[in-house]
C-alpha positions in Angstrom: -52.3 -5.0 164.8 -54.5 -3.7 167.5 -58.1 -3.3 166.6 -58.8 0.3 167.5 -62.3 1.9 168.7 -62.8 5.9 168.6 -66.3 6.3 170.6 -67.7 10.0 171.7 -70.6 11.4 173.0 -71.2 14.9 171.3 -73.7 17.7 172.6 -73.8 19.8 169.5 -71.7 17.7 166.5 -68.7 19.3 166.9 -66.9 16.8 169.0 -68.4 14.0 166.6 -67.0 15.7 163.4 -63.5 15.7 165.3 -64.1 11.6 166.3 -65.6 10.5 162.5 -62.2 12.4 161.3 -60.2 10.3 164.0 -61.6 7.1 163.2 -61.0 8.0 159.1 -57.6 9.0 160.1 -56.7 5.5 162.2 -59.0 3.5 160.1 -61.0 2.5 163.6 -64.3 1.6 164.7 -66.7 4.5 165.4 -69.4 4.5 168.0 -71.6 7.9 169.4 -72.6 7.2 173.0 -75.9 8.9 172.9 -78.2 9.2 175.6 -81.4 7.6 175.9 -82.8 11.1 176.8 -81.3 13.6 174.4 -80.7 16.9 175.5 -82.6 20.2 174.5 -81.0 23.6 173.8 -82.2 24.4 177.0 -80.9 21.4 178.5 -77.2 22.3 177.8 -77.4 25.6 178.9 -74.5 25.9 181.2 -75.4 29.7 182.5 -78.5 28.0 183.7 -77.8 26.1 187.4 -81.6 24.6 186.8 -80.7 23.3 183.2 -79.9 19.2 183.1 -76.5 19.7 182.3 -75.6 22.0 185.4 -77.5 19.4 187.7 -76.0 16.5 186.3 -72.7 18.3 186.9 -72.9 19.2 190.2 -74.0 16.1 191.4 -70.5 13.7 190.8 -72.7 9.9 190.8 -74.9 11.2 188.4 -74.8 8.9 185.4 -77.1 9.4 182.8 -78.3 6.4 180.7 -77.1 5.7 177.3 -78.8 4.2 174.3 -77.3 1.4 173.6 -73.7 -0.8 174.0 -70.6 -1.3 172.1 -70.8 -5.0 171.0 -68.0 -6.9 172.3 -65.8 -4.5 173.8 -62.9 -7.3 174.7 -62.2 -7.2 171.0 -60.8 -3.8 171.5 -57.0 -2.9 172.6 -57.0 0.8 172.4 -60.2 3.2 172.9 -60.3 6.9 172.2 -63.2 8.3 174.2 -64.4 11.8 172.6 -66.5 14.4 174.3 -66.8 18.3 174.7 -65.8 19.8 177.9 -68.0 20.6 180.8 -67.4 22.5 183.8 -63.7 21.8 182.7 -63.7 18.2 182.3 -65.7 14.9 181.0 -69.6 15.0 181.0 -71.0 12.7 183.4 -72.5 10.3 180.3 -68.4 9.6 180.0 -68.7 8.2 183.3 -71.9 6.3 182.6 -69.7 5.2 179.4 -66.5 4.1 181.4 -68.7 2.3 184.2 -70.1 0.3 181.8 -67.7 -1.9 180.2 -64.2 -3.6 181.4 -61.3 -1.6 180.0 -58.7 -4.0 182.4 -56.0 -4.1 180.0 -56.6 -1.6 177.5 -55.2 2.0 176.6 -57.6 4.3 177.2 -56.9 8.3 175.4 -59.2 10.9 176.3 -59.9 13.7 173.9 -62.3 16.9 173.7 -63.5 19.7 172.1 -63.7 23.3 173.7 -63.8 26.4 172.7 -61.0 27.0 174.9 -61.6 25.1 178.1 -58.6 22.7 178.8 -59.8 18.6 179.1 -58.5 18.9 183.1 -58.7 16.3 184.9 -60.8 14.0 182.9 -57.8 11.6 182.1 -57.5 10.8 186.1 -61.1 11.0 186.4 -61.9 8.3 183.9 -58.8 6.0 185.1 -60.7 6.2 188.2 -63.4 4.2 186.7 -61.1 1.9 184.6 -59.5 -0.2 187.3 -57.1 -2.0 185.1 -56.7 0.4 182.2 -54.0 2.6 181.1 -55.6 5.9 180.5 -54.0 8.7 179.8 -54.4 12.6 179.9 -55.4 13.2 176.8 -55.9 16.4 174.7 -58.1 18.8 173.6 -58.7 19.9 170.0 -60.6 23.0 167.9 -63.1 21.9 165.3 -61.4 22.8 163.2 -58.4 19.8 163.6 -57.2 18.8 160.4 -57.5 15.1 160.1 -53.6 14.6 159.8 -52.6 16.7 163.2 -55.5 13.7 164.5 -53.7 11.0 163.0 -50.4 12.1 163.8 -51.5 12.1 167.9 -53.1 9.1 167.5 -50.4 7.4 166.2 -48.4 7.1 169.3 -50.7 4.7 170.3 -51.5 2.7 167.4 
C-alpha cells in the first residue's frame, strides 16, 4: 500500500478544510506548510500591487520561508500538495515547498481552492521543480467539496 501525504499551505482556512477532508477521506498524513512569517489581511490583498502577496507574485524566484519540514519525506509514494490560487496558479510558498524536498520518484497531484480561478499551470510549474516526479495537472475544488467527490479523485492514485 503506498503511504500517502496530503500537505497544503492555506491563506484563509478554506483550502485546509478541503486538505483535512482529503486526508480523512484517503486516510493520509496531513501537514500545513505554514510560513515562518504569516501573512496579514493586508498582506494578501491582491488589489494591492504593494501588499506581500502581489510582490511575492511578481517576482517568479521569490520563495518565502516555511516553518518547519515534513519528517522523512522518502517514506512517502504519493503527495497531494493543496493551496488557494493566486494570480491563477500556485503561491510562491508551493515553490519554496517543492524546492525543498526530493520528490524523484513520486506522484505528485496538485489541488486548489478558488472562488473560481482555474489551478492553470501550476501542475507544469511544480513538475518544474520536481525533477524526477510525476506530477500532474491537478484540480480545483469549492469549499464546499464533499469529502466523497475528494475521495473518489483521489482514488485514482491511491
Amino acid at each position: 500500500m503506498s503511504r500517502v501525504l496530503v500537505s497544503y499551505f492555506s491563506a484563509s482556512g478554506v483550502t485546509a478544510r478541503v486538505a483535512e477532508r482529503l486526508a480523512e477521506e484517503t486516510k493520509a498524513e496531513l501537514f500545513e506548510i505554514v510560513p515562518e512569517v504569516l501573512y496579514t489581511d493586508a498582506d494578501l490583498n491582491w488589489q494591492d500591487k504593494t501588499s506581500r502577496s502581489s510582490v511575492e507574485m511578481n517576482d517568479p524566484e521569490c520563495r518565502p520561508a516555511i516553518q518547519s519540514r515534513v519528517e522523512n519525506m522518502a517514506q512517502y509514494d504519493i503527495v497531494f500538495i493543496g493551496f488557494p490560487v493566486w494570480w491563477y496558479r500556485e503561491p510562491s510558498i508551493i515553490d519554496t515547498f517543492m524546492e525543498a524536498y526530493d520528490f524523484k520518484g513520486k506522484t505528485v497531484i496538485p489541488f486548489a481552492t478558488s472562488g473560481g480561478s482555474p489551478i492553470g499551470n501550476s501542475g507544469k510549474n511544480m513538475q518544474a521543480l520536481a525533477p524526477g516526479a510525476k506530477v500532474m495537472d491537478g484540480k480545483r475544488f469549492a469549499a464546499a467539496t464533499s469529502g466523497k467527490a475528494l475521495a473518489d479523485w483521489a482514488a485514482e492514485w491511491i
